[in-house]
C-alpha positions as CSV (number, residue, x, y, z in Angstrom):
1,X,6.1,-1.6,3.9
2,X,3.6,-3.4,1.4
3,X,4.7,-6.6,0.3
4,X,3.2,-9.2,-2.5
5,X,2.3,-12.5,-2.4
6,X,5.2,-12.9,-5.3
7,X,7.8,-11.5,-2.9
8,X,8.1,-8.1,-4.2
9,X,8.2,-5.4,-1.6
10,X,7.9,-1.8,-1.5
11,X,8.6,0.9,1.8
12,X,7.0,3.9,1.7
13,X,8.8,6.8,4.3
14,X,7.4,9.7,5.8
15,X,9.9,12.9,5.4
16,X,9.2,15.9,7.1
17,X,5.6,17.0,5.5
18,X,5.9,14.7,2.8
19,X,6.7,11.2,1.8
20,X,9.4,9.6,0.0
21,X,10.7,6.0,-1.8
22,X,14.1,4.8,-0.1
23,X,14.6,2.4,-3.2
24,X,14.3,5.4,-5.6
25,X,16.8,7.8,-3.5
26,X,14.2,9.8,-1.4
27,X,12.0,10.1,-4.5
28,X,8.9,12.3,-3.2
29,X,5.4,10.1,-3.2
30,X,2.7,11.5,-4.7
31,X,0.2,13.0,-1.9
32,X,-2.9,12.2,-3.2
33,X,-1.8,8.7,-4.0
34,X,-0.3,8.3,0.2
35,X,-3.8,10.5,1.1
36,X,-5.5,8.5,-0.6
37,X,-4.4,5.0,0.9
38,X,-4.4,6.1,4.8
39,X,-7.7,7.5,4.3
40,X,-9.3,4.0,2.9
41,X,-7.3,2.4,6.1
42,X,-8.7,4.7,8.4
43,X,-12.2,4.1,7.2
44,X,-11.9,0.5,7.8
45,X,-15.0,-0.8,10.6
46,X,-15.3,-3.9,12.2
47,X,-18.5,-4.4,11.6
48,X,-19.5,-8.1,11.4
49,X,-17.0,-10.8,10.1
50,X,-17.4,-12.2,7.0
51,X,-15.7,-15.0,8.3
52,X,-13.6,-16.5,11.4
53,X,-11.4,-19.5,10.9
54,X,-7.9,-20.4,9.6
55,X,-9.2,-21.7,6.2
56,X,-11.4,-18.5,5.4
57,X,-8.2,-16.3,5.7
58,X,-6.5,-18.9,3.4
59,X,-9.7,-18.9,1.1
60,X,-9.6,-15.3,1.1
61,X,-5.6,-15.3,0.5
62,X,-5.6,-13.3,3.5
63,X,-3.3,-16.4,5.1
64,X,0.3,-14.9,6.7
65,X,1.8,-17.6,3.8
66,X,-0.8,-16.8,1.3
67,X,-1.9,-13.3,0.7
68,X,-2.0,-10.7,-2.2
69,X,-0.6,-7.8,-0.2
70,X,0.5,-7.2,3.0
71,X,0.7,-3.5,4.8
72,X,2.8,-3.2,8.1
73,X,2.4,0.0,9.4
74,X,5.3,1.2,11.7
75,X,5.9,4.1,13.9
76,X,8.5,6.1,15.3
77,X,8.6,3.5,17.7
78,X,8.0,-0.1,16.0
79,X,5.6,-1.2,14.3
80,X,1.9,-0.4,14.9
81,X,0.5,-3.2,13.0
82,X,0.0,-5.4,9.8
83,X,-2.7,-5.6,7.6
84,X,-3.1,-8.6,4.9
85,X,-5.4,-7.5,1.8
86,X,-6.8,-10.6,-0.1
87,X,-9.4,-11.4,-3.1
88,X,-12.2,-8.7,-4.1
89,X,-16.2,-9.7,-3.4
90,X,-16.4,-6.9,-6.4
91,X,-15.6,-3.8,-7.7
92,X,-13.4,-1.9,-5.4
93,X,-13.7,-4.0,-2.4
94,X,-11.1,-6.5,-0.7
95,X,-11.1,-8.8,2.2
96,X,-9.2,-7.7,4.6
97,X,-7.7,-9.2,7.7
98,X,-5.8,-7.7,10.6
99,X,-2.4,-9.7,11.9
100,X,-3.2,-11.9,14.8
101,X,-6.7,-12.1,14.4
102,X,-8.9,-14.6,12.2
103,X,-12.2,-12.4,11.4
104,X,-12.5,-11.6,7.8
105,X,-14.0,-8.4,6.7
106,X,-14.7,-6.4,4.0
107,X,-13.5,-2.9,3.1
108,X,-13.8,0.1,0.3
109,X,-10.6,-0.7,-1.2
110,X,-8.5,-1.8,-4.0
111,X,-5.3,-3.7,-4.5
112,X,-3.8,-0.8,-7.3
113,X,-4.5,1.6,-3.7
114,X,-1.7,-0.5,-2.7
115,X,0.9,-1.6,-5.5
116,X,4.4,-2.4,-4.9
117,X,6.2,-1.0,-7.9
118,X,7.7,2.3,-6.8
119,X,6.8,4.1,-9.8
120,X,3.4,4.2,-8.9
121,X,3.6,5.9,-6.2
122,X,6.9,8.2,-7.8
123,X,5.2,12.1,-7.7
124,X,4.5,12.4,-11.3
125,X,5.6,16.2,-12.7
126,X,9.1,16.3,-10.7
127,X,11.1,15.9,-13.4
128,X,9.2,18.3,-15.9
129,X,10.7,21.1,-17.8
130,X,9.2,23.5,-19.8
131,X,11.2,23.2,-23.5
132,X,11.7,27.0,-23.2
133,X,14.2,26.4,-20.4
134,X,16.3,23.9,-21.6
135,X,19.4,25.3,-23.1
136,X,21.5,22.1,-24.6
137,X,21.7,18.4,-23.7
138,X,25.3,17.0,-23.2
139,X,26.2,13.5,-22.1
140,X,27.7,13.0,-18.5
């Protein structure tokens, strides 16, 4: 699931080789987009903390009340862990912060690599015809 800091929330499903958006009826995901996004997690280091205490993470709006997104990451069996993404040092780069722990780092990402509108992530081209094959338009 990725949630905002304004409340809105998004949940993104694995489906057999793909993945889909419940809130859209099992709408495929666009795979580059999902690629995209778990290779930038996966990259994440621990290298050296930018920073360490309570009010860093809220500085950083990487606080668990005060944060610009938040990714929880489940399983087949639970969840596997939540990450809270906060304000950019600079281009393409967030804070980032791991649940239960205070260190502060930086990582090679972006908050559009995480949005929480659905149409975003919606596989673009689905729903394309070719004008050729369309033989009338009614109404339902």
């Amino acid at each position: 699931m990725i949630a905002s800091g304004d409340e809105q929330s998004l949940v993104l499903e694995k489906a057999g080789e793909g993945w889909e958006l419940p809130s859209l009826d099992g709408f495929p995901v666009s795979e580059v987009k999902i690629s995209d996004l778990l290779a930038k997690l996966a990259a994440i280091q621990r290298r050296i903390p930018v920073a360490t205490s309570e009010s860093a993470a809220a500085r950083f709006r990487l606080a668990d009340e005060g944060f610009e997104r938040r990714l929880t990451l489940e399983g087949a069996d639970g969840p596997l862990g939540t990450l809270y993404l906060g304000d950019s040092p600079g281009f393409r780069r967030l804070f980032v912060r791991a649940e239960g722990d205070q260190a502060v780092y930086e990582a090679e990402l972006a908050l559009f690599d995480a949005p929480t509108e659905a149409d975003a992530w919606a596989k673009k081209g689905v729903l394309q015809l070719e004008p050729d094959d369309i033989q009338g338009i009614g109404a339902g």
